[in-house]
FIMAR-40967 format. One record per residue: residue number from 1; z negated, x, y of N, C-alpha, C in turn. Coordinates in steps of 0.001 Angstrom, whole numbers, always signed. Layout:
BEGIN
+-----+---------+---------+---------+---------+---------+----------+---------+---------+---------+
!   i !    n.up !  n.east ! n.north !   ca.up ! ca.east ! ca.north !    c.up !  c.east ! c.north !
+-----+---------+---------+---------+---------+---------+----------+---------+---------+---------+
! NUM !       Z !       X !       Y !       Z !       X !        Y !       Z !       X !       Y !
...
+-----+---------+---------+---------+---------+---------+----------+---------+---------+---------+
END
This chain:
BEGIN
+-----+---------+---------+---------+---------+---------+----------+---------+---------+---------+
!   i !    n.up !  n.east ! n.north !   ca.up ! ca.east ! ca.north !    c.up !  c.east ! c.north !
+-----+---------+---------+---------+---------+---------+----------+---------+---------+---------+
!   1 !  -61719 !  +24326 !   -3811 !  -61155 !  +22986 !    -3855 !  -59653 !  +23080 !   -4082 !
!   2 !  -59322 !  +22477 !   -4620 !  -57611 !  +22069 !    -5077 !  -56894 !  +21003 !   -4226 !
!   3 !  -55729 !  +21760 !   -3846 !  -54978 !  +20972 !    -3015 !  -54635 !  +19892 !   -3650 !
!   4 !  -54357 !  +18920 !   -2671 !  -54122 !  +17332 !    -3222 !  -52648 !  +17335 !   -3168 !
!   5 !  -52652 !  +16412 !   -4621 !  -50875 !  +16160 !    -4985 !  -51104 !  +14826 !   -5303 !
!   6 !  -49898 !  +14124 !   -4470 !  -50628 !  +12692 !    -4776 !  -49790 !  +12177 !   -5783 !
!   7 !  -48724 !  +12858 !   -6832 !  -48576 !  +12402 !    -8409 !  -49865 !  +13070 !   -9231 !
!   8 !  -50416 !  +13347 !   -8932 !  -51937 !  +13616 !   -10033 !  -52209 !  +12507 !  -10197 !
!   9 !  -52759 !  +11680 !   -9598 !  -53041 !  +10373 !    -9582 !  -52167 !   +9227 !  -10402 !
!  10 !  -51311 !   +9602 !  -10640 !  -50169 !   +8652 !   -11496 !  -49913 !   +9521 !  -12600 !
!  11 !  -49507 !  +10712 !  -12695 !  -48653 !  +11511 !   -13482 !  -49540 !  +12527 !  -14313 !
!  12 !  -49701 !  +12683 !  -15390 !  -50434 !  +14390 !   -15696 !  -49725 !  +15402 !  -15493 !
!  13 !  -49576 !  +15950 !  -14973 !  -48271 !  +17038 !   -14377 !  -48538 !  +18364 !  -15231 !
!  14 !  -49770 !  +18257 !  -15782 !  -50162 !  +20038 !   -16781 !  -49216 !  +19432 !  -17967 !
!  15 !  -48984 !  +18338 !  -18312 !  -48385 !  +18215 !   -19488 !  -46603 !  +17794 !  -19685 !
!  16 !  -46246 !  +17805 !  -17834 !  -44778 !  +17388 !   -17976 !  -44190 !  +19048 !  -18189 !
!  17 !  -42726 !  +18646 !  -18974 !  -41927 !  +19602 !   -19215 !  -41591 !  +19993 !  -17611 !
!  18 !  -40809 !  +21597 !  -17321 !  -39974 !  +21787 !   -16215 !  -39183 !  +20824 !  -15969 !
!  19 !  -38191 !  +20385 !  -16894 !  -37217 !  +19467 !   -16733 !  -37426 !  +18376 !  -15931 !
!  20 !  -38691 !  +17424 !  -16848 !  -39135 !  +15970 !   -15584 !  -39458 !  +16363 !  -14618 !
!  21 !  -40367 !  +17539 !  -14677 !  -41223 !  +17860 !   -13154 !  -39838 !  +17542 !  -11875 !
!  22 !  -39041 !  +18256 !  -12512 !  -37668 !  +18817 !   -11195 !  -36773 !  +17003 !  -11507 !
!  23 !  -36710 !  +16634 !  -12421 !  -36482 !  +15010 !   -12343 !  -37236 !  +14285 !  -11573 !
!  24 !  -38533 !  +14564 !  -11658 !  -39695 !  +13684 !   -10927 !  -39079 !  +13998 !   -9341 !
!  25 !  -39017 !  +15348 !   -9163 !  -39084 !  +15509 !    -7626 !  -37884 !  +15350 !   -6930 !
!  26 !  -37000 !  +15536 !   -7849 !  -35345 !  +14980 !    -7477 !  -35635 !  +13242 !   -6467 !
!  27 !  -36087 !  +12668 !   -7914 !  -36363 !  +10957 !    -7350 !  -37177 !  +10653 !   -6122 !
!  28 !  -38029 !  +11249 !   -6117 !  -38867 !  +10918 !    -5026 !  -37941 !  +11624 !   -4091 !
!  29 !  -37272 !  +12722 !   -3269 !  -36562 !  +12983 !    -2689 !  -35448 !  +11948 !   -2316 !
!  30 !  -35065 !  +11736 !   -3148 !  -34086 !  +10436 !    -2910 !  -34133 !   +9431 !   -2381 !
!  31 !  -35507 !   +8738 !   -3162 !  -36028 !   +7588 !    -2560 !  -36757 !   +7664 !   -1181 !
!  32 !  -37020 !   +8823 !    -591 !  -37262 !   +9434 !     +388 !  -36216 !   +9136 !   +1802 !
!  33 !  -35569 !   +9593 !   +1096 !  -33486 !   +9465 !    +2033 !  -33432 !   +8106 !   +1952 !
!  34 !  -33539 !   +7755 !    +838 !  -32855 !   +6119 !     +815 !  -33677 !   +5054 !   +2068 !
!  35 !  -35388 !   +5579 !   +1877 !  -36438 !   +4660 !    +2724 !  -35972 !   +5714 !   +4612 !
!  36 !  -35179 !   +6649 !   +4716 !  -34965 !   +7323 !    +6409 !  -34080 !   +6511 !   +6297 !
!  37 !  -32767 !   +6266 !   +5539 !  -31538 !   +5562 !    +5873 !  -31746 !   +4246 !   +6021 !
!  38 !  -32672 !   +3569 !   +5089 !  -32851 !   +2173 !    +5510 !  -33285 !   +1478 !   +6862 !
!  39 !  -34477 !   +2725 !   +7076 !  -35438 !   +2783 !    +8787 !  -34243 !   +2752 !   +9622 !
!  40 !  -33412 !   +4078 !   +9821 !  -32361 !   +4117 !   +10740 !  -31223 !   +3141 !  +10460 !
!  41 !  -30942 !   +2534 !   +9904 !  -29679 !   +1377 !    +9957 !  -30633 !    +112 !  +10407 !
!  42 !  -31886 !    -501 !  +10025 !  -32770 !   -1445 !   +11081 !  -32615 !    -912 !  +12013 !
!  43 !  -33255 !     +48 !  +12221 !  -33633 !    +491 !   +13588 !  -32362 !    +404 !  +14491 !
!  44 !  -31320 !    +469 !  +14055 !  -30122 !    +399 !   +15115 !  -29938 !    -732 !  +15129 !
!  45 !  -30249 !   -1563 !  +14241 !  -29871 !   -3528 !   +14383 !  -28592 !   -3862 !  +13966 !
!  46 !  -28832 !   -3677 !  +13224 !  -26978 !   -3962 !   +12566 !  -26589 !   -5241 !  +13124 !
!  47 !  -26737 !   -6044 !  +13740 !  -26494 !   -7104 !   +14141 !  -25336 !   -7168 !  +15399 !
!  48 !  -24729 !   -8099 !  +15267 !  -23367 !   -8113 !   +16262 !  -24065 !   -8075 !  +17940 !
!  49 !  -25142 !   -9213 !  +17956 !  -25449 !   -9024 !   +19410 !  -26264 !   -7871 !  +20523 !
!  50 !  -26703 !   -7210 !  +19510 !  -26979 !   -5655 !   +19751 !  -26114 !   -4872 !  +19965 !
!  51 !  -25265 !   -4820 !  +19100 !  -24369 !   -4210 !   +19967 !  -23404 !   -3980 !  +20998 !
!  52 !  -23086 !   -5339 !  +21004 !  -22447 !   -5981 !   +21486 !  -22754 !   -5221 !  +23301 !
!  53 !  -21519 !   -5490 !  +24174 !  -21880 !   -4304 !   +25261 !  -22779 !   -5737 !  +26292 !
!  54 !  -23226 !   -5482 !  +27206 !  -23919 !   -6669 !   +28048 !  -23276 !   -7308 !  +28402 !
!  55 !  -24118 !   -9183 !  +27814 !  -23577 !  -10493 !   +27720 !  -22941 !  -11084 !  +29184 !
!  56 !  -21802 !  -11134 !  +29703 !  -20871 !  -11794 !   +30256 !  -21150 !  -13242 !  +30503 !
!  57 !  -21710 !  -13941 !  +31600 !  -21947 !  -15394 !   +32177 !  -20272 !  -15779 !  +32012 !
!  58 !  -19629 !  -15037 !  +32079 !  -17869 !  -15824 !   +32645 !  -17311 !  -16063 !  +30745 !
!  59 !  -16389 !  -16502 !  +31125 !  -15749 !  -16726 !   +30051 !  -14088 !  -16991 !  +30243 !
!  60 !  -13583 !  -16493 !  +29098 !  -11972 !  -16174 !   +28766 !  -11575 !  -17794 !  +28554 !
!  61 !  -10683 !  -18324 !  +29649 !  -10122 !  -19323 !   +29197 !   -8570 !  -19791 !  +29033 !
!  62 !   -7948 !  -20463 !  +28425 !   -6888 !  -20285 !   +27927 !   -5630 !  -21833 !  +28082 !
!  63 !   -5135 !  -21767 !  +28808 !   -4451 !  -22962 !   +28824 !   -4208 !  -23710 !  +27614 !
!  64 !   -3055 !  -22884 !  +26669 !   -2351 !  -23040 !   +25273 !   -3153 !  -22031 !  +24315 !
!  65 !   -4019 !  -23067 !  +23418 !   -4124 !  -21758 !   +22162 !   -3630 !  -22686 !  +20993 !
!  66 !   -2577 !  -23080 !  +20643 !   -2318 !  -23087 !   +19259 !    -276 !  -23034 !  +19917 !
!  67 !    +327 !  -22895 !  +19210 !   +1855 !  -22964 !   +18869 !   +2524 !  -23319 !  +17676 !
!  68 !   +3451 !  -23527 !  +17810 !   +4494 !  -24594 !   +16727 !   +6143 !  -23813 !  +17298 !
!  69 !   +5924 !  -22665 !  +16303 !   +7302 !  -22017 !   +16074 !   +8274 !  -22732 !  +15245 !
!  70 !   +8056 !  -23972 !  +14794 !   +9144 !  -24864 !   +14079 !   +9564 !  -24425 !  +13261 !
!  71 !  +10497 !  -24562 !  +12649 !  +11481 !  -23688 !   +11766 !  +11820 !  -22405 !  +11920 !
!  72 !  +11710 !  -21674 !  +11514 !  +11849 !  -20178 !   +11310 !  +12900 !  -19748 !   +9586 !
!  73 !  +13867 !  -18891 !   +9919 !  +14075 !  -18503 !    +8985 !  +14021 !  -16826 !   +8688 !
!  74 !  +13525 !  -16571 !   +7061 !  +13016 !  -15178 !    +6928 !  +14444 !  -14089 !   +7372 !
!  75 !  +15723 !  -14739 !   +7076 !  +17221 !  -13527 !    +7854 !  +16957 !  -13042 !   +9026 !
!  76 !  +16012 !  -14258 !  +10252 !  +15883 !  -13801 !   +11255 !  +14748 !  -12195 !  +11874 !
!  77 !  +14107 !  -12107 !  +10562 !  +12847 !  -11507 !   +11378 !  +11658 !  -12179 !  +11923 !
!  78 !  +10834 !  -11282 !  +12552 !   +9681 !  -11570 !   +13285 !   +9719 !  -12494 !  +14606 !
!  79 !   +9009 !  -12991 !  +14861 !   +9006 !  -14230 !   +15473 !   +7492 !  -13566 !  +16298 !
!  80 !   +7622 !  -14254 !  +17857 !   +6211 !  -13607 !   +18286 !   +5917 !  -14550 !  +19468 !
!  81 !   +5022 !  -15124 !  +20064 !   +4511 !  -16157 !   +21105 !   +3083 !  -15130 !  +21695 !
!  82 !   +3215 !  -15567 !  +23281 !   +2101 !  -14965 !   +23628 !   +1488 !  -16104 !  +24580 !
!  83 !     +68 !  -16116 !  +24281 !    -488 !  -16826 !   +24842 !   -1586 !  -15710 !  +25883 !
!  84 !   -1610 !  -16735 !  +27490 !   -2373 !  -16180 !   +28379 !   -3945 !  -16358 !  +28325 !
!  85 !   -4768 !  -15740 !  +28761 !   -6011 !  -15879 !   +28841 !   -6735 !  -15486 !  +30272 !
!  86 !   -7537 !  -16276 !  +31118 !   -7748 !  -15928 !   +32292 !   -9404 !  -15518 !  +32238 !
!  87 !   -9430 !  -15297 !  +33172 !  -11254 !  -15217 !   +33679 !  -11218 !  -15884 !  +34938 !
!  88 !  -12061 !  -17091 !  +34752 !  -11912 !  -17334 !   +36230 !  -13590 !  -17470 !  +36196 !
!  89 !  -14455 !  -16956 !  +36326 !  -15563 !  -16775 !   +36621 !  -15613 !  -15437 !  +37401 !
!  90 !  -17188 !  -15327 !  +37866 !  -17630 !  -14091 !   +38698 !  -17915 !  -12927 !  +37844 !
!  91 !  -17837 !  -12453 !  +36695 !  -18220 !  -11391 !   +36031 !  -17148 !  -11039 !  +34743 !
!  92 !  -17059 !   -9686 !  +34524 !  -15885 !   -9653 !   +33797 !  -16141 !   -9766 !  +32364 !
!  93 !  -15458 !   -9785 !  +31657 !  -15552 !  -10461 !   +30226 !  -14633 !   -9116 !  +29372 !
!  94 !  -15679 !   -9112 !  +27972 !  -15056 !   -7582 !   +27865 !  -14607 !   -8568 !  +25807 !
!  95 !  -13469 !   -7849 !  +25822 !  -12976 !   -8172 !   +24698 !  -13378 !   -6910 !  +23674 !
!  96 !  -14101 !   -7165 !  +22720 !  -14304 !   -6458 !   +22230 !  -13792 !   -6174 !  +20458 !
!  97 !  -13177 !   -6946 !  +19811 !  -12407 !   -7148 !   +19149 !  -11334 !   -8007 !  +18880 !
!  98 !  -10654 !   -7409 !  +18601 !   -9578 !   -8702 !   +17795 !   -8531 !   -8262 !  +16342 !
!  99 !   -8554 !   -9441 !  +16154 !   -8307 !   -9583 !   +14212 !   -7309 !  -10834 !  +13759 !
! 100 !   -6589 !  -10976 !  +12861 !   -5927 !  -11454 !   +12641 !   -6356 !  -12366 !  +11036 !
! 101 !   -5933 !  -13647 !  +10682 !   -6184 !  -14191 !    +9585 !   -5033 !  -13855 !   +8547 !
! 102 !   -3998 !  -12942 !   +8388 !   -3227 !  -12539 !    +7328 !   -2693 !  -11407 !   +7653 !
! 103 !   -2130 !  -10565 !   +6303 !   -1468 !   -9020 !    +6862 !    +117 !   -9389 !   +7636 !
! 104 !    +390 !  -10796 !   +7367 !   +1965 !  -10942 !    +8093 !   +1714 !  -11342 !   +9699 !
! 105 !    +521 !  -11164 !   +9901 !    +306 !  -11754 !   +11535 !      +9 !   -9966 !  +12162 !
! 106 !     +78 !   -9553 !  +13387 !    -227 !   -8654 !   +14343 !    -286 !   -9151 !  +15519 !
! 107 !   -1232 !   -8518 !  +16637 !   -1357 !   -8827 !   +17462 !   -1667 !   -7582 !  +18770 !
! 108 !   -1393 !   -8091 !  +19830 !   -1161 !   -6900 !   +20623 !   -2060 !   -7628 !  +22060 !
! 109 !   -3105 !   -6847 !  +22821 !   -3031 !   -7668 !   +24473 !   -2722 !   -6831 !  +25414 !
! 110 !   -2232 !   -7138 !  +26392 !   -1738 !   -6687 !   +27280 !   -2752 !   -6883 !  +28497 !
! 111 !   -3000 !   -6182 !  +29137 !   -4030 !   -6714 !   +30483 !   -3312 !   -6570 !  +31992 !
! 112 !   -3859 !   -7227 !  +32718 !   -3114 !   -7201 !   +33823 !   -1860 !   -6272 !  +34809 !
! 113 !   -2763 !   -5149 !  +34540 !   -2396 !   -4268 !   +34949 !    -860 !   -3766 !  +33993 !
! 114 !    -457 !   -4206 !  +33245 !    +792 !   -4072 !   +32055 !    +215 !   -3290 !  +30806 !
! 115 !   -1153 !   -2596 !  +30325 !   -1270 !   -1797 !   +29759 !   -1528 !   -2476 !  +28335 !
! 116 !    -918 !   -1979 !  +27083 !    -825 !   -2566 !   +25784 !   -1482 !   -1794 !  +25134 !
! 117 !   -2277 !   -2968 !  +24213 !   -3195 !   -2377 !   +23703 !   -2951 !   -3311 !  +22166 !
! 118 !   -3637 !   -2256 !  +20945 !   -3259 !   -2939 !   +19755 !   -2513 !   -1962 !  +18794 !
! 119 !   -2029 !   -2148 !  +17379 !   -1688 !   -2954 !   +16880 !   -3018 !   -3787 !  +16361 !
! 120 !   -3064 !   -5060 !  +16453 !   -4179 !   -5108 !   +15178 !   -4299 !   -5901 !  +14879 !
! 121 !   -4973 !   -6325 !  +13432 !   -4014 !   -6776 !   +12092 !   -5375 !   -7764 !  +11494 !
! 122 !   -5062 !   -8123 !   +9911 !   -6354 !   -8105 !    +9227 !   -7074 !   -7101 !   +9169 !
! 123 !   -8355 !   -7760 !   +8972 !   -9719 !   -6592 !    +8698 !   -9328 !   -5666 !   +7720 !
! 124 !   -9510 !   -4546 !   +8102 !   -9357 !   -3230 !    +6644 !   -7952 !   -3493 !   +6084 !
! 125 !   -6771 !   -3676 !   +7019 !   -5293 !   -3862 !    +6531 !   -4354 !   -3084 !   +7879 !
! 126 !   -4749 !   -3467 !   +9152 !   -3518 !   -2843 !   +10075 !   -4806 !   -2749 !  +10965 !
! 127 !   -4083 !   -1629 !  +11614 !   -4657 !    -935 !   +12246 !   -6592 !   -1490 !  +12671 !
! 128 !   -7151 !   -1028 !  +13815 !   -8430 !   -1500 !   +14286 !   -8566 !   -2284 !  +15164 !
! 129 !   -9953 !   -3076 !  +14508 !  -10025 !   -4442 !   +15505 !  -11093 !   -3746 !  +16354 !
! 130 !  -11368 !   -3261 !  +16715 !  -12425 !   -2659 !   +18006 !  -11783 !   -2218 !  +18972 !
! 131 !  -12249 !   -2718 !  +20408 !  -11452 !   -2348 !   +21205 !  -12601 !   -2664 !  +22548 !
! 132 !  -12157 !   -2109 !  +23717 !  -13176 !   -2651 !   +24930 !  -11986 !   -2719 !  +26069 !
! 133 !  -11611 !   -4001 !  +26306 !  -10396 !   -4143 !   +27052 !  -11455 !   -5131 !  +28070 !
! 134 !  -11302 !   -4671 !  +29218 !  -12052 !   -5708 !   +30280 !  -10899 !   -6696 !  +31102 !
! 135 !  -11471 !   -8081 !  +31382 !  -10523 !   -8659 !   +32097 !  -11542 !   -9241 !  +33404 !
! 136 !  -11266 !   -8797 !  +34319 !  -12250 !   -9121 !   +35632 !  -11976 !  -10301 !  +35911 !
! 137 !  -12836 !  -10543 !  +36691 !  -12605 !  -11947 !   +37673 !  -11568 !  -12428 !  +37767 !
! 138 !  -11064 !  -13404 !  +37690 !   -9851 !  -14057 !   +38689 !   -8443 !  -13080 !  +37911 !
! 139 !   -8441 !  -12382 !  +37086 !   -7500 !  -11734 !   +36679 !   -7172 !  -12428 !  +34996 !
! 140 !   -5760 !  -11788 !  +34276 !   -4885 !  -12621 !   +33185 !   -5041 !  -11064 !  +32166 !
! 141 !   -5100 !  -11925 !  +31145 !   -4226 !  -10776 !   +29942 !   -3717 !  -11970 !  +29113 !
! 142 !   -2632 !  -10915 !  +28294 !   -1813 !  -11851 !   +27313 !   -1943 !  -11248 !  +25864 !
! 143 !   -2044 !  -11965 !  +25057 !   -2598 !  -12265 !   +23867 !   -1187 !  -12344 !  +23010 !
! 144 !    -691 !  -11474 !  +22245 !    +858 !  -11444 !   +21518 !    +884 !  -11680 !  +20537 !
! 145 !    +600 !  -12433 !  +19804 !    +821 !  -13079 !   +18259 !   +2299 !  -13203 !  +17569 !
! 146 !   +2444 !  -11646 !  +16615 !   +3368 !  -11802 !   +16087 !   +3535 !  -11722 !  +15091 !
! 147 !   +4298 !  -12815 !  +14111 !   +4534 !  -12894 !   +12671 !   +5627 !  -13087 !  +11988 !
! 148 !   +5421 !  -11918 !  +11014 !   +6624 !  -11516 !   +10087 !   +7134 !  -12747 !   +8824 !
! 149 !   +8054 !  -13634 !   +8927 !   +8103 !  -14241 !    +7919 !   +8433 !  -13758 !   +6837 !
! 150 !   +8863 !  -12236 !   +6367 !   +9032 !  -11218 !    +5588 !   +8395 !  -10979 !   +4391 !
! 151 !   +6772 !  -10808 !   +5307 !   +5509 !  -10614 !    +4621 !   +5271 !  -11059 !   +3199 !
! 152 !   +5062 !  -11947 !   +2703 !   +5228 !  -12663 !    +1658 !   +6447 !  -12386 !    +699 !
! 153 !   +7148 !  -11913 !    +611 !   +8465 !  -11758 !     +114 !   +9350 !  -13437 !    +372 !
! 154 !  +10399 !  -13683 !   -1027 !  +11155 !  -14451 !    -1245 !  +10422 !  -15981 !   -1258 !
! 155 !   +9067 !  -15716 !   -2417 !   +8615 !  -16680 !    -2251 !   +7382 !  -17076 !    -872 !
! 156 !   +7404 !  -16646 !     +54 !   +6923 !  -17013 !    +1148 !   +7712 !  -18245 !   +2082 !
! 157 !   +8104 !  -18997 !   +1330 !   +8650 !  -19894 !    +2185 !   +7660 !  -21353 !   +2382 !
! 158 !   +8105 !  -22307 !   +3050 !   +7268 !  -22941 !    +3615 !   +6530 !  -23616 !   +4925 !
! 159 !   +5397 !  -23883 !   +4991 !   +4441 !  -24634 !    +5937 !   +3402 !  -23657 !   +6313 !
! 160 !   +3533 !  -22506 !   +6792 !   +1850 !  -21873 !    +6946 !   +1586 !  -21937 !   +8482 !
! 161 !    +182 !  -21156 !   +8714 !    -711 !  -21787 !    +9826 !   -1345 !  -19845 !   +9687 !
! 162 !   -1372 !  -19473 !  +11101 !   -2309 !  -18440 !   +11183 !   -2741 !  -18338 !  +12126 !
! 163 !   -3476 !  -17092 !  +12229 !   -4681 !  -17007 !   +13975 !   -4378 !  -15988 !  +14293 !
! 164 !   -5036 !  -15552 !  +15426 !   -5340 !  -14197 !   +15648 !   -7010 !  -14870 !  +16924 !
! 165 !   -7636 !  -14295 !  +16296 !   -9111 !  -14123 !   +16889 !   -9465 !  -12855 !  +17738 !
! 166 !  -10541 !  -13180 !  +18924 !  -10661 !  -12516 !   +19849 !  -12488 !  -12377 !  +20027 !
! 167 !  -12938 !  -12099 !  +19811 !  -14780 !  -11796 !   +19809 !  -14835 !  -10988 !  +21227 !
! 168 !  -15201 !  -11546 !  +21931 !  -15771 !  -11230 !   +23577 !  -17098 !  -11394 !  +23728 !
! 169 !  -17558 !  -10372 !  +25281 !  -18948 !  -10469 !   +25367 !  -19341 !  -11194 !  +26248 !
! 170 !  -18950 !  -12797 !  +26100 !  -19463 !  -13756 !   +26886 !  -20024 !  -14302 !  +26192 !
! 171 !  -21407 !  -15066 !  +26559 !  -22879 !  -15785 !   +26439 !  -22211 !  -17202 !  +26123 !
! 172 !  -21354 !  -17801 !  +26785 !  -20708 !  -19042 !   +26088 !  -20170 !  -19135 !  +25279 !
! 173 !  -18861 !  -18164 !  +25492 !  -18456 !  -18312 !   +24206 !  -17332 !  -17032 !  +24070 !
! 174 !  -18296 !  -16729 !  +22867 !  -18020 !  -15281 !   +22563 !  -16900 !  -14601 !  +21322 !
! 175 !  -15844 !  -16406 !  +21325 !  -15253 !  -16048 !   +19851 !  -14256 !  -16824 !  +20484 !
! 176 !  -12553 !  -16221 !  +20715 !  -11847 !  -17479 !   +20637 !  -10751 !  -17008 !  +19490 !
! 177 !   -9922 !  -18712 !  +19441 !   -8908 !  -18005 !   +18095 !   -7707 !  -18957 !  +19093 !
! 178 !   -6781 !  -18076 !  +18542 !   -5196 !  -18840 !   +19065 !   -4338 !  -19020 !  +17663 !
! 179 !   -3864 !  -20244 !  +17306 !   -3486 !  -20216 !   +16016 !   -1915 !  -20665 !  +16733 !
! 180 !   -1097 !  -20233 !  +15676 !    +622 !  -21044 !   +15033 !    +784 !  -21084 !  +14083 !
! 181 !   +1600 !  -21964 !  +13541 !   +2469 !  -22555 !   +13030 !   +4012 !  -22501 !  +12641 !
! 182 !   +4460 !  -22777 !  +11171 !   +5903 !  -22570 !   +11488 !   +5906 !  -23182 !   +9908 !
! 183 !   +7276 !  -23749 !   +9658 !   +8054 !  -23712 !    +8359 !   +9222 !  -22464 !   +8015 !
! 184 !   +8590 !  -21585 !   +7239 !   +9278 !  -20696 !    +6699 !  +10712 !  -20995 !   +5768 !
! 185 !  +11837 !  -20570 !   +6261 !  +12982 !  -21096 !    +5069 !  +13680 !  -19681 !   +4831 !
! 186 !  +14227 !  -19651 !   +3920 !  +14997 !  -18617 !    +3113 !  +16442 !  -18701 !   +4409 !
+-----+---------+---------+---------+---------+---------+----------+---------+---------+---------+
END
C-alpha cells in the first residue's frame, strides 16, 4: 500500500517539475504559518477588554477637565496646566494608558506619592502610551498637559483646542479626556 499524500488528490505530482513541487510545498508551508499566526493572535483576543488588567468598580474623577490658556504667545514657549484626578471609591483604578490628540501636546502624571511618570505624546510620535500607574482609594494624581506653541512653526498661529486622554480599568468609565485651549500669536 502507498502512503497517502493528500495533494494526489488535487495535483498529479509524477508529472510536476522539481521546481513547482518545492513551490507547491513552499505555499502550503506558509499558509500553514499564516493559519498558527492567525489561531494565536484570536486566541489571545486582540481586544482592549481582555487585556485590559481587572475591571475597577471605582472610578477617576476630576473636578476641572477642560482649560482656557487664553492668549499665548509662540516668544514665550511652552505653556503647561495640570489637572487633578481623584479616586474616591473603594477599589483602585489602574491607568493604563495615556495619549495625546497632537505631536505639540505632552503629557506627564504624577501620582501621589510625587513619582512622574511619562513623556507621552501622540500615538506612534512621542514616547509610549502604556503604562500601569495605580491610584487607590481616597488618593490624587495629577495629569500635566503641556503644549508647545512652537510645534507648528510660524504659521501655527491662532485658535486651537487639544486633549490628552487617559484609558483606565474602570467598568464605568474607562476613558477620560482633559482638553485646552488657547489663541496662539506670533
Amino acid at each position: 500500500m502507498r502512503p497517502f499524500n493528500i495533494l494526489d488528490g488535487c495535483f498529479n505530482l509524477k508529472n510536476m517539475s522539481k521546481k513547482t513541487k518545492k513551490l507547491l510545498s513552499w505555499g502550503v508551508g506558509i499558509a500553514f504559518l499564516a493559519g498558527i499566526t492567525a489561531f494565536v493572535v484570536m486566541g489571545n483576543g486582540n481586544s482592549d477588554q481582555t487585556n485590559r488588567a481587572q475591571y475597577s468598580a471605582s472610578v477617576l474623577d476630576a473636578l476641572e477637565k477642560t482649560f482656557d490658556f487664553n492668549t499665548i504667545s509662540m516668544k514665550d514657549g511652552n505653556v503647561s496646566h495640570q489637572f487633578e484626578i481623584r479616586n474616591d471609591g473603594v477599589e483602585p483604578v489602574v491607568i493604563e494608558k495615556v495619549y495625546t490628540s497632537c505631536m505639540c501636546t505632552t503629557a506627564y502624571i504624577t501620582d501621589s506619592s510625587g513619582k512622574r511618570y511619562g513623556e507621552f505624546g501622540m500615538p506612534g510620535h512621542t514616547g509610549s502610551s502604556g503604562t500601569k500607574i495605580e491610584v487607590a482609594p481616597g488618593e490624587a494624581a495629577n495629569v500635566e498637559a503641556i503644549f508647545d506653541p512652537n510645534a507648528h512653526g510660524p504659521s501655527g498661529v491662532g485658535f486651537i483646542q487639544r486633549s490628552v486622554y487617559l484609558e483606565t480599568n474602570s467598568a464605568a468609565s474607562p476613558k477620560m479626556e482633559f482638553s485646552f485651549q488657547a489663541t496662539v500669536v506670533r
